[in-house]
Each structure stands twice: as C-alpha cells, then as structure tokens.
N, C-alpha and C positions, 0 to 999 in steps of 0.2 A: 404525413400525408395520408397515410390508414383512417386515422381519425379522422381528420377531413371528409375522405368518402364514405367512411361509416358515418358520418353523422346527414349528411348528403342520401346515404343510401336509406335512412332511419327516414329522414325528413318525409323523399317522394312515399315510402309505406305507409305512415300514418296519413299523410295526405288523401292516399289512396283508398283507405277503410273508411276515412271519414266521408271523401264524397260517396262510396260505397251505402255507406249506410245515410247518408243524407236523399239519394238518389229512389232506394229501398224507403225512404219514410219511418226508420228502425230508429233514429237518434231523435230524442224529444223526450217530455215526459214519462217516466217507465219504461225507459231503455231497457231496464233490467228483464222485465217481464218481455219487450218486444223481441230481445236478441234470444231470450227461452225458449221462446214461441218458435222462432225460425228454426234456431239451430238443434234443439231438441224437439219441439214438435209436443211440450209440456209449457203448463200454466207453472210460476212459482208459486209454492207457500206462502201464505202471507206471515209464517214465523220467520221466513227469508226475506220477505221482502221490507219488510219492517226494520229489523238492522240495517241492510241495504241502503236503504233510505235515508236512518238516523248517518250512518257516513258519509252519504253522497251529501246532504244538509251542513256536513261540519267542513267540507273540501272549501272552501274560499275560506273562513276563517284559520283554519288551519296555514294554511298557503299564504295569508298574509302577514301570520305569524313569522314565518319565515323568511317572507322579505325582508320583513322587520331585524330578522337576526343576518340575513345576508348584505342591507343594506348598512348596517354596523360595521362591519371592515371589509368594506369593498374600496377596493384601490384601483387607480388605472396603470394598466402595465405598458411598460417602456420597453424598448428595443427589438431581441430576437422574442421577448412572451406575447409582441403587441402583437403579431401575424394570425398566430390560432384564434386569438381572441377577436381580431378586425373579420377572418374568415368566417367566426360564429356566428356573430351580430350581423354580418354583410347576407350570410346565407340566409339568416333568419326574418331580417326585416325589410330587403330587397330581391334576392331571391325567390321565395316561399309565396309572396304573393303573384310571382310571375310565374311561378310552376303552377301556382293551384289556378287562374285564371285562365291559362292553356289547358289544364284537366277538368277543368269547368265546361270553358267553352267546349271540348272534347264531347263532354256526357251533358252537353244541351240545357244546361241550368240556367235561371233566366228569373228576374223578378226580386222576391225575396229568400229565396234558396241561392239565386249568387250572392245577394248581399250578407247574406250569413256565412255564407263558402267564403268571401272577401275579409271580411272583419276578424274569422277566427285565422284566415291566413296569418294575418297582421297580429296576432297578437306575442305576447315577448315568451321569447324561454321559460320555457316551463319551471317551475319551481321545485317538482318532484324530482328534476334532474342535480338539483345540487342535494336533494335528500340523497341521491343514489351516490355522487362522487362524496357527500358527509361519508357515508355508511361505510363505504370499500376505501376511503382513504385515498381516491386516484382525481388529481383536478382539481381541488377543492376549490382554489385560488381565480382557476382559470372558468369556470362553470358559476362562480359564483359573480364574476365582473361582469360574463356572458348576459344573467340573469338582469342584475341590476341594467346595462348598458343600453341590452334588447328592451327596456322598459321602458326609458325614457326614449329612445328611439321611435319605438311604434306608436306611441300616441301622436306623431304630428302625420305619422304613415296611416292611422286609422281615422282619423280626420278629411285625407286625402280621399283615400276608400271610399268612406259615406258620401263624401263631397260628389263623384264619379259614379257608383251605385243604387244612389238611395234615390228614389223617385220614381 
C-alpha cells in the first residue's frame, strides 16, 4: 500500500511542477537556460549548455533503446502480482489525466497549453523508472510490465485527448 501512495503522491508532484512551469512559460526550448534564469538569476555558459543539449538530443533515442530491451521480457502477471501492476497502469492512464485536467482547469489553462497539459498526462510510464528499479535491483519485473502495458494503453487514451482538446 506505501508504494501505491508513494507513487500517487510522485504522480500529483510532478504533475505539479510541470503545470508550474507550463503556467511560468519556463518549459520549452532552453529549459535549461529558462530554469537558470529564474532560479539563479544567471545566464548559462554556453560550455554548459552545449553538453546539456548534446543529452537532452540523445533522451528519446536512448529511451527507445530501452523499450526495446524492456519489451524483450515483458510478461503479464497473474494472480496476487496482477494488483500493483492493474494500480500502476490504472493510476497512470486513467487517473493522471483526471488529476491533471482538474489542476488544469484549477490554474486556467485553455487552448493549446491544455492540449499539451492533456497529451503529456496521457503519456505511458516513464522509461527512466525501470532504469532506476535496473539499477537498485527493486521491481524490475513489475516496473517493467508497468512500462510496456502503460504503452499500449495510452495511445488509444491520447487519441481520445486530441479527439476532446484539439480545436
């Protein structure tokens, strides 16, 4: 049950910085130099931003690498493992866009700033989270079905979104 609300309690956070910085105008090209700008009140280096950049460029390749390796043994789990795992995917791809469309409408978004608030609700478990259960050895199994499951999920969910938002 902990897990659960920790990931519940992960979910509404990030949710929260993101419309934060969606609201702010900070998320967009050159995040990096935008969030500097705010939170220190400095310009980056361009010796920083440079790297920066070559990474942020390699993030979707990289990530699909690893579908690639997470969708390799991914299994559906039976019995008492189905539960965490139905909770995941349930939180993730029905949940998550009810929360953010009520923190939306909360913070007056409207146009193409919901539609972009809506689609990234919708989108599947993140891939970095099965790098973090790889790395510590906790979940692997259950983080990784998480992943692949929330994927095929949300794309008939981000179709719905656009269908609802776009116009």
């Amino acid at each position: 049950m902990g897990d659960v609300l920790l990931s519940i309690w992960t979910l509404l956070v990030y949710t929260a910085i993101g419309f934060a910085l969606l609201k702010f105008r900070v998320v967009g090209p050159g995040a990096d130099r935008g969030l500097s700008r705010i939170v220190f009140f400095v310009t980056m280096p361009r010796a920083l931003t440079v790297p920066i950049d070559a990474l942020a460029d390699a993030t979707v390749p990289v990530m699909m690498i690893a579908m690639g390796v997470s969708l390799a043994s991914a299994q559906l789990r039976r019995g008492r493992d189905a539960l965490p795992l139905a909770a995941s995917v349930g939180f993730r791809v029905l949940l998550s866009p009810i929360v953010t469309f009520a923190l939306a409408m909360a913070l007056g978004l409207e146009g193409k700033q919901l539609l972009a608030t809506m689609v990234v609700a919708v989108f599947p478990t993140a891939n970095n989270l099965f790098a973090i259960a790889h790395r510590y050895e906790v979940g692997v199994g259950l983080v990784r079905d998480a992943v692949v499951i929330s994927a095929l999920a949300s794309m008939p969910m981000l179709v719905v979104v656009a269908a609802i938002f776009y116009g």
